[in-house]
C-alpha positions as CSV (number, residue, x, y, z in Angstrom):
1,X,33.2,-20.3,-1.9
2,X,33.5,-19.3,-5.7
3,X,31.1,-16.6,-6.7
4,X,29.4,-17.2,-10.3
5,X,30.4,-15.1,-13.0
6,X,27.9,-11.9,-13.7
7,X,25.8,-12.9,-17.2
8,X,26.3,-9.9,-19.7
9,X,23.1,-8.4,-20.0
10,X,22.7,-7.6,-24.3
11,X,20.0,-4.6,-24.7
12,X,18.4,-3.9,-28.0
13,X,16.3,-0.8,-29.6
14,X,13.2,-1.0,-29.8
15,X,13.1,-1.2,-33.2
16,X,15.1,-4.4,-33.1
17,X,12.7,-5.8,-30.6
18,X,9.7,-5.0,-32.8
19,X,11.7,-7.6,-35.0
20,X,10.5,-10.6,-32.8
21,X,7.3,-11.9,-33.9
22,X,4.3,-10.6,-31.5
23,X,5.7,-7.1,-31.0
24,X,5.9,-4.0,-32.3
25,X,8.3,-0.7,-31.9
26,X,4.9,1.8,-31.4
27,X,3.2,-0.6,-28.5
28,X,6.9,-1.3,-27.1
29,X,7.3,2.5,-26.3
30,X,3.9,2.7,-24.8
31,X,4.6,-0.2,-22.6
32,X,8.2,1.2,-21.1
33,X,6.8,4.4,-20.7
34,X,3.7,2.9,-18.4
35,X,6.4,0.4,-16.9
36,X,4.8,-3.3,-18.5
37,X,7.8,-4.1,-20.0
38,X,11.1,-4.1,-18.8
39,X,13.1,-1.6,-20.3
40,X,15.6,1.1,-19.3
41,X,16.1,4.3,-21.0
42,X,19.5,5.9,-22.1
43,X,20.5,8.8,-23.3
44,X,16.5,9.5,-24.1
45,X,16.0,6.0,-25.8
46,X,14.5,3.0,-24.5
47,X,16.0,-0.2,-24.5
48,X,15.1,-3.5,-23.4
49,X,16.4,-7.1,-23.8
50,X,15.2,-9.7,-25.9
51,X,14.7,-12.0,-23.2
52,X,12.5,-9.3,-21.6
53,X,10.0,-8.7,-24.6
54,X,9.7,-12.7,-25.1
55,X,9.0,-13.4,-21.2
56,X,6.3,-10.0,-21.8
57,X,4.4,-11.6,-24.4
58,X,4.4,-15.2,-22.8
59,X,3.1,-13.9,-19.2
60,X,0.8,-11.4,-20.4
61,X,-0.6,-13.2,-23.6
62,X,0.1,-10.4,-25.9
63,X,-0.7,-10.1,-29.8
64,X,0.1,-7.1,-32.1
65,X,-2.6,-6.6,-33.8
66,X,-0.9,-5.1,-36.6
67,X,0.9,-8.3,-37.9
């Protein structure tokens, strides 16, 4: 049996996140801290993965409104 190799798991800031079109870094803390998006928090900062904030806004429809 050959086990698969574990995939590297790249987080990014927030800020970087409110870089992909549909989010922002102010609604991105608001939902980590209520626990809508996936995100883990280091040494007091959240992070989160790109893949994370895309599958976010495709399941749950969301639109900044500040674009």
């Amino acid at each position: 049996m050959t086990k698969e190799p574990k995939k590297s798991i790249k987080y990014i800031s927030l800020k970087e996140a409110a870089k992909i079109p549909g989010a922002s870094q102010g609604d991105a803390t608001f939902l980590c801290r209520t626990g809508e998006l996936r995100a883990v928090k280091l040494a007091g900062e959240w992070i989160t993965t790109e893949e994370w904030v895309r599958e976010f806004i495709k399941t749950q429809g969301y639109k900044n409104t500040k674009t």
